[in-house]
C-alpha positions in Angstrom: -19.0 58.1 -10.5 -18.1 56.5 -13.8 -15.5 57.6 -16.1 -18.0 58.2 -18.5 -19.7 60.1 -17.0 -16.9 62.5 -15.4 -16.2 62.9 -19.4 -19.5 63.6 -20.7 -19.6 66.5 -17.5 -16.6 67.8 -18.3 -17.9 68.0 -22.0 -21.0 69.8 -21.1 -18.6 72.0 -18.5 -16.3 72.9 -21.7 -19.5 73.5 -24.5 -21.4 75.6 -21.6 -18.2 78.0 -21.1 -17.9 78.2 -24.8 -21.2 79.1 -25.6 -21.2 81.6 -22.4 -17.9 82.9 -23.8 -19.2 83.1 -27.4 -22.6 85.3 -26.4 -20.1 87.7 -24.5 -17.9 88.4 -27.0 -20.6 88.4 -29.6 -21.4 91.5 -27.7 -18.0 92.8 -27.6 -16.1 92.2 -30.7 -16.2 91.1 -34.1 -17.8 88.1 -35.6 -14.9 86.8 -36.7 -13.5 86.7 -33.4 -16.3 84.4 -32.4 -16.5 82.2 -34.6 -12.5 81.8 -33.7 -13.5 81.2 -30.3 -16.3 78.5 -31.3 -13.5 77.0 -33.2 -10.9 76.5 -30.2 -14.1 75.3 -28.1 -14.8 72.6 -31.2 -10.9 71.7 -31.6 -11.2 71.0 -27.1 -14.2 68.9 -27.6 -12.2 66.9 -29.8 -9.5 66.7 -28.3 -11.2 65.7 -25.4 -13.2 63.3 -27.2 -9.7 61.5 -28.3 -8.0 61.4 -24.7 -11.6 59.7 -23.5 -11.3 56.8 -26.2 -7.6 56.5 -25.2 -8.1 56.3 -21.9 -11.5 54.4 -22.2 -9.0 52.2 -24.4 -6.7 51.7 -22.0 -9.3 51.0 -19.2 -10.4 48.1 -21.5 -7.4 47.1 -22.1 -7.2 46.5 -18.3 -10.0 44.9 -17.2 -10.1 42.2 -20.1 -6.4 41.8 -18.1 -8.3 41.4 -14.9 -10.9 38.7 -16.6 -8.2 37.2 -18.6 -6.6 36.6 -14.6 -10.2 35.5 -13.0 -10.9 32.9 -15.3 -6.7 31.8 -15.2 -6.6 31.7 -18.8 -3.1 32.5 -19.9 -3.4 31.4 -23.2 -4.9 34.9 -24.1 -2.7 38.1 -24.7 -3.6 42.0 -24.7 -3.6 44.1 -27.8 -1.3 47.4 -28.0 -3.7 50.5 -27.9 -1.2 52.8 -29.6 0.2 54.5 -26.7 3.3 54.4 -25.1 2.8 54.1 -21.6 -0.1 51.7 -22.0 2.0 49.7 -23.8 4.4 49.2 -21.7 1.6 48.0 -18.7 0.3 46.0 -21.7 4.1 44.5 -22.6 4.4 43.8 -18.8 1.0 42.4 -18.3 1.6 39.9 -21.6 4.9 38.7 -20.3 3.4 37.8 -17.1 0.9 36.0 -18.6 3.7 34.4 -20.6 5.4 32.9 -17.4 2.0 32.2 -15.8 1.1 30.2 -18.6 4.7 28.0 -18.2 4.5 27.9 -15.0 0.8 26.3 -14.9 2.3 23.8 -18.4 5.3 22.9 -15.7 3.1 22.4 -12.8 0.7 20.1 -14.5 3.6 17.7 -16.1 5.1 17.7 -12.8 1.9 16.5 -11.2 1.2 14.0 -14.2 4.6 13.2 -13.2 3.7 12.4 -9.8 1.1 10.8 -10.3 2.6 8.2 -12.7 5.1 7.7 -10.7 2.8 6.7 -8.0 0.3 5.1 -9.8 3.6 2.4 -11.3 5.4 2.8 -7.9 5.6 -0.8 -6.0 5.9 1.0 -2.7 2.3 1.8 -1.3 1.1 5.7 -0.7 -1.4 7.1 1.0 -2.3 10.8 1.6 -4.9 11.6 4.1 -6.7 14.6 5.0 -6.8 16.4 8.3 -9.5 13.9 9.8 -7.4 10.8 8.8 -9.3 10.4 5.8 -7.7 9.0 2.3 -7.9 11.4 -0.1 -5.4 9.9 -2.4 -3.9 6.1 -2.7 -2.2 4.5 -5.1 -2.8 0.1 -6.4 0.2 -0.8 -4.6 -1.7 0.5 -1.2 -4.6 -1.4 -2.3 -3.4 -4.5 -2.9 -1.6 -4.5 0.7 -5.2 -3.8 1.9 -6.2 -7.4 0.1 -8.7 -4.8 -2.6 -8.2 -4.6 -6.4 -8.3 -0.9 -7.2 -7.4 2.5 -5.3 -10.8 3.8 -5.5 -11.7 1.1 -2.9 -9.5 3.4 -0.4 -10.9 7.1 -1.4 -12.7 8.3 1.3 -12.3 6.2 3.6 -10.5 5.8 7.2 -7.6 3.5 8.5 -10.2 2.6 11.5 -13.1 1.3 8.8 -10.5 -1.2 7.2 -10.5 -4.8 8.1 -6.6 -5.8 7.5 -4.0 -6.2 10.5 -1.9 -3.7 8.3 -4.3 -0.9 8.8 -4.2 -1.7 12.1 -0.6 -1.4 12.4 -0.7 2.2 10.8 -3.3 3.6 12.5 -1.4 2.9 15.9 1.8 4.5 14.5 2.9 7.5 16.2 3.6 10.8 13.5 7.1 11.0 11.9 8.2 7.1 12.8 9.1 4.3 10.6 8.5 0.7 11.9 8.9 -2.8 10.2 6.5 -5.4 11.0 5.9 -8.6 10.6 2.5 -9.7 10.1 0.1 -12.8 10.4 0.0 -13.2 7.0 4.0 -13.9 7.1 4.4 -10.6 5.1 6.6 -8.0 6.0 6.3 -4.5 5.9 8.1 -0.9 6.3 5.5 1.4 7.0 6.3 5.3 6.8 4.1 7.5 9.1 5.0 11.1 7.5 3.9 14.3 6.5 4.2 17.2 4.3 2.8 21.3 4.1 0.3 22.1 1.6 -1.4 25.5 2.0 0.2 26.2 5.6 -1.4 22.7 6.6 0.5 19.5 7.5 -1.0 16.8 5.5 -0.2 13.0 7.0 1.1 10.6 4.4 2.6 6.8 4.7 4.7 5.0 2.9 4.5 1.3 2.7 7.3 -0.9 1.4 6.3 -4.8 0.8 10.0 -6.4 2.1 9.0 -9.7 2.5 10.6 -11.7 -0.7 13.9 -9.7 0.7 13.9 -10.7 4.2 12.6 -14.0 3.4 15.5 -14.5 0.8 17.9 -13.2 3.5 16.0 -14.8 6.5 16.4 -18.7 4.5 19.8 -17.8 3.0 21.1 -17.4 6.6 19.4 -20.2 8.8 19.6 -22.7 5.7 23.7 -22.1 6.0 23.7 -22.4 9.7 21.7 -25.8 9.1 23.3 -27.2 6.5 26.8 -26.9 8.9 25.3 -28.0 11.9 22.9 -31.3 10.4 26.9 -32.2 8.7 28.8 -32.0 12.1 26.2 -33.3 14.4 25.6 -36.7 11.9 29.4 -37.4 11.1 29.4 -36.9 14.6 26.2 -39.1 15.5 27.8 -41.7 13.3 31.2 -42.0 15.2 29.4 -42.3 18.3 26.9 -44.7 17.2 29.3 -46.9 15.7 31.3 -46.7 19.1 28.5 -47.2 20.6 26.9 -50.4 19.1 30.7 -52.2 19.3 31.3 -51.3 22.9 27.3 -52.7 23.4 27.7 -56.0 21.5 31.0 -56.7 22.9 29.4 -56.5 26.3 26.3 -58.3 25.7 28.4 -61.1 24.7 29.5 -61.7 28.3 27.8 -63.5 30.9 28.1 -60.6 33.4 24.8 -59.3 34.3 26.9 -56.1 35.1 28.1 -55.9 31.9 24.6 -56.6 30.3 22.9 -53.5 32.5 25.9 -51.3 31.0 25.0 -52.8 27.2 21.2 -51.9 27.6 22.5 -48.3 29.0 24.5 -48.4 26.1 21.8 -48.9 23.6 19.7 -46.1 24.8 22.3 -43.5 24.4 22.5 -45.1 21.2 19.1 -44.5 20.5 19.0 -41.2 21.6 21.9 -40.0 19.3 19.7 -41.8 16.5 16.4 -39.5 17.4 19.3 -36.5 17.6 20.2 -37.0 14.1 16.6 -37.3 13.0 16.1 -34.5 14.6 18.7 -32.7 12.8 17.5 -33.8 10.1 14.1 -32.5 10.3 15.5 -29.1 10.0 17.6 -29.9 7.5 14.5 -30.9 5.4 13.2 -27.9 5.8 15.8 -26.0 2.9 15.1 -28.8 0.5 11.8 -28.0 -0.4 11.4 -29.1 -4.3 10.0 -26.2 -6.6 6.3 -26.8 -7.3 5.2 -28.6 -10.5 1.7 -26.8 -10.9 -1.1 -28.3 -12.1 -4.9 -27.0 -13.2 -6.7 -28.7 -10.6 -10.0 -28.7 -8.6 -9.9 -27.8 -5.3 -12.9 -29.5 -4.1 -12.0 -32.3 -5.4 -8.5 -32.2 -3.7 -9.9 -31.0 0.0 -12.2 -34.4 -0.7 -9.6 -37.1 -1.9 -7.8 -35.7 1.4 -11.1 -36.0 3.5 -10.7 -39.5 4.9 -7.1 -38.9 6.5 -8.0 -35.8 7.7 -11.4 -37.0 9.9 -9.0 -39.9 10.9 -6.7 -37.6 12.6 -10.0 -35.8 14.1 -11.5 -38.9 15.3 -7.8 -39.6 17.3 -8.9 -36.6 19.9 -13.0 -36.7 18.9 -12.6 -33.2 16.4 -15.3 -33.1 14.5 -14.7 -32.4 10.4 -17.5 -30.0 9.3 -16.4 -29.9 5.1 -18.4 -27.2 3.6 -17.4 -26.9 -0.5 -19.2 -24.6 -2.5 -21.4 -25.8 -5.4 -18.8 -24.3 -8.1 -15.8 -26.2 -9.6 -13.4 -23.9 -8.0 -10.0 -24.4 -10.6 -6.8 -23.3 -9.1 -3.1 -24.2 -10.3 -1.6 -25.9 -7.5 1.2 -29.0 -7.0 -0.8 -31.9 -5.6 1.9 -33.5 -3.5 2.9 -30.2 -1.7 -0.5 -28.5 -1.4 -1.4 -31.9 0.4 1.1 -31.9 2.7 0.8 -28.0 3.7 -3.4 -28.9 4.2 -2.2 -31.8 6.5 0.4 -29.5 8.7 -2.5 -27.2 8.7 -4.9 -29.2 10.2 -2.3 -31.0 12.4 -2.2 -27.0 13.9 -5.6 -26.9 14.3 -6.2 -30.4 15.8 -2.9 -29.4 18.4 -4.8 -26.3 18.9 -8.0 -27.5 19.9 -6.3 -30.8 21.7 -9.8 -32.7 22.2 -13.3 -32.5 21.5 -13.6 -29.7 19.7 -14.3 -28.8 16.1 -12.6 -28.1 12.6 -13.9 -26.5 9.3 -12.8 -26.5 6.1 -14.8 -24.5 3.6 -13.9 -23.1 0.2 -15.3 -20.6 -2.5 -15.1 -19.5 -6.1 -15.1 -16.1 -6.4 -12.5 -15.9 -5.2 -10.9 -18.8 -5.1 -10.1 -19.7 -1.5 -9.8 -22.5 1.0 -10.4 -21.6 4.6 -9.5 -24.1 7.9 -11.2 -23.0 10.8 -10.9 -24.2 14.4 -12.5 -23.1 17.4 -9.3 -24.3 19.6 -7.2 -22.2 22.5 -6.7 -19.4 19.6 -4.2 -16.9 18.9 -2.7 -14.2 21.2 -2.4 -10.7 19.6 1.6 -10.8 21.0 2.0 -14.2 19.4 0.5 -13.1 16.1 2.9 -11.4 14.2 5.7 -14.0 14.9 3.7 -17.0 13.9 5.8 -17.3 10.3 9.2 -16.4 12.6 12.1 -18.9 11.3 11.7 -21.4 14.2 9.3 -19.7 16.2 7.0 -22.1 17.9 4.4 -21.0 20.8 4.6 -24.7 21.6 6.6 -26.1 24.3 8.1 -29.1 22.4 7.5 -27.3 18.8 10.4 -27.2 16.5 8.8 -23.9 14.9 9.3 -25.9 11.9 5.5 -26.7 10.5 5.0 -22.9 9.6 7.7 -22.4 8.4 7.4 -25.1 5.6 3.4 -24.5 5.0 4.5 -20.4 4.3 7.3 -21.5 1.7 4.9 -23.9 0.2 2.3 -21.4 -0.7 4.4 -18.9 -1.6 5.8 -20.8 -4.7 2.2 -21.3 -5.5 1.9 -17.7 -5.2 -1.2 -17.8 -2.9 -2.0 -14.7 -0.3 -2.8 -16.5 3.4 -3.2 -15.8 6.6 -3.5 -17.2 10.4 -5.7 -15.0 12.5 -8.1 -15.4 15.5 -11.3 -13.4 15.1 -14.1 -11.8 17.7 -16.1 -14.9 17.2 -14.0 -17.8 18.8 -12.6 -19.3 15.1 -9.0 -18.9 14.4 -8.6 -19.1 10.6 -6.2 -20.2 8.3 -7.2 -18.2 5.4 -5.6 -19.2 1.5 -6.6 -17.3 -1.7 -5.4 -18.6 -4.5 -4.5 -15.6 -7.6 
């Protein structure tokens, strides 16, 4: 039953017993003492009437509390209602509200905090749901991807991503860290993680780009250990030669056929220290690669001027050239002399690759700007993959391991994203896309 209600009963309760009591004494006693009776019955009533509005007050007072607390608006406060103990409860109520309020204020600029922080952060984040979905990434993340905005991520899963990174991840076991190295000569420190939110573990990961750092460290180290061993093996190489090309003459001059055998064996260690020291030198090389002078240039027009040496180097082991440049002047900042020489290496890979009759295409486009050489040679093993841009790594028996490293420096001072993969359809790709 409503308050209201149990009042208005109790009213009619009190004005019954006082008219009841008033026709029983009318019968009794004196008028006056009746009309003091109706009096005291009158003075209940209203004071009666006065404890309902209190209390109705009070009630009021309360559930605007409980609305102000559904809709979570703690900007709103209760009014006194003129009564001790109700104000207290209202006091305490408003004080709550107080801290509610500042605690909501601190949340919020904590989680604009956060999400700054993560929006500006280098490293890339990801936050998934408990199906492995992305409900959250930030343009770091993205960019690792190869996509241009975080919203390309939202909603979707590591499995329906087509990047070796993704890849990488979604085979990572829950609460590792790895660092891999991938096709694309990039290096990452992936973070397979998780935190609680509402009693549930949410999966996060963490990805750190370290490639600039280990490539620093990687060429720092091995251009040291070159530099010493291309200056002892050469002053070296030049002792012995000189030795060497003495002792020969000084034999040859004799009319010993002996003595002429021993020159000619003479010579050829002579010319085998000379191929050592090129060979030395080769690496050495490697570290001097001049900074690139870039230029606005048309890519078309510089696959084209290189078309004739490259379908020369084809016709060698019968490769056919298939050239395939889009209608659009594709402009791209690039230094001529370098660029050419990385294209050459690249297609030197392919032809190696494919060793005869076989074929090579080179394609580019616009938007965006990118040069792609495809072969359909022996192709790429998945165990190979990742250590193609390895300092000196070569999956070739005789390979110095020294052609990919030089194309990977080249097109990093041009500042171009690449990659060397072998797809479901045969082609393995060298893949450049320029920024």
């Amino acid at each position: 039953m409503k308050l209201r209600w149990m009042f208005a009963l109790v009213a009619l309760m009190v004005i019954a017993a006082g008219v009841i009591l008033a026709m029983t004494l009318n019968e009794v006693s004196s008028q006056w003492v009746v009309y003091i009776v109706e009096g005291i019955m009158l003075f209940c009533l209203v004071v009666l009437l006065l404890f309902y509005r209190t209390t109705m007050r009070l009630i009021r007072s309360v559930s605007n509390g409980m609305d102000l607390l559904r809709e979570q608006d703690f900007s709103s406060r209760l009014a006194h209602v003129n009564q001790r103990e109700a104000d207290r409860i209202v006091d305490v109520f408003n004080r709550m509200m107080d801290s509610l309020k500042n605690e909501r204020l601190k949340l919020r600029e904590q989680n604009h905090f956060l999400d700054l922080l993560i929006g500006a952060s280098p490293m890339g984040i990801l936050i998934f749901d408990q199906s492995e979905v992305i409900t959250m990434g930030n343009k770091a993340a993205a960019s690792f991807f190869g996509y241009d905005d975080s919203s390309d991520l939202i909603g979707r899963k590591l499995i329906g991503i087509p990047s070796p990174l993704a890849a990488v991840i979604k085979g990572m076991q829950p609460e590792t860290i790895e660092t891999v190295r991938l096709s694309n000569s990039k290096i990452y420190r992936c973070s397979r993680l998780s935190f609680m939110d509402s009693g549930y573990a949410h999966p996060f990961v963490l990805i750190e780009h370290l490639t600039s750092e280990m490539v620093k460290a990687e060429k720092k180290a091995y251009e040291k250990v070159i530099r010493m061993i291309a200056h002892e093996v050469n002053n070296s190489v030049a002792g012995v030669n000189s030795t060497l090309d003495t002792v020969a003459s000084m034999l040859e001059e004799e009319s010993d056929d002996a003595l002429h055998a021993t020159a000619d064996v003479l010579r050829v260690c002579q010319e085998r220290c000379l191929t050592m020291s090129r060979f030395i030198t080769s690496y050495a090389d490697v570290v001097k690669i001049p900074e690139a002078n870039l230029m606005l240039t048309d890519l078309n027009e510089r696959v084209y001027a290189c078309k004739e040496f490259m379908e020369s180097m084809c016709n060698e082991r019968d490769i056919r050239l298939h050239v395939q440049l889009c209608d659009e002047c594709v402009q791209v900042k690039i230094d001529n002399v370098l660029f050419e020489q990385a294209l050459v290496n690249i297609l030197k890979n392919a032809i190696e690759s494919i060793g005869s009759d076989g074929d090579v295409y080179i394609t580019t486009t616009a938007k965006p700007a990118t040069l792609t050489i495809a072969d359909n040679g022996a192709g790429i093993s998945p165990d190979i993959e990742n250590k193609l841009f390895s300092p000196f790594f070569s999956s070739k028996p005789d390979g110095q391991g020294l052609g990919l490293i030089f194309i990977s420096d080249v097109l990093t001072k041009h500042n171009c994203l690449f990659s060397l993969r072998t797809f479901d359809d045969g082609l393995t790709r060298f893949s450049i896309r320029f920024k």
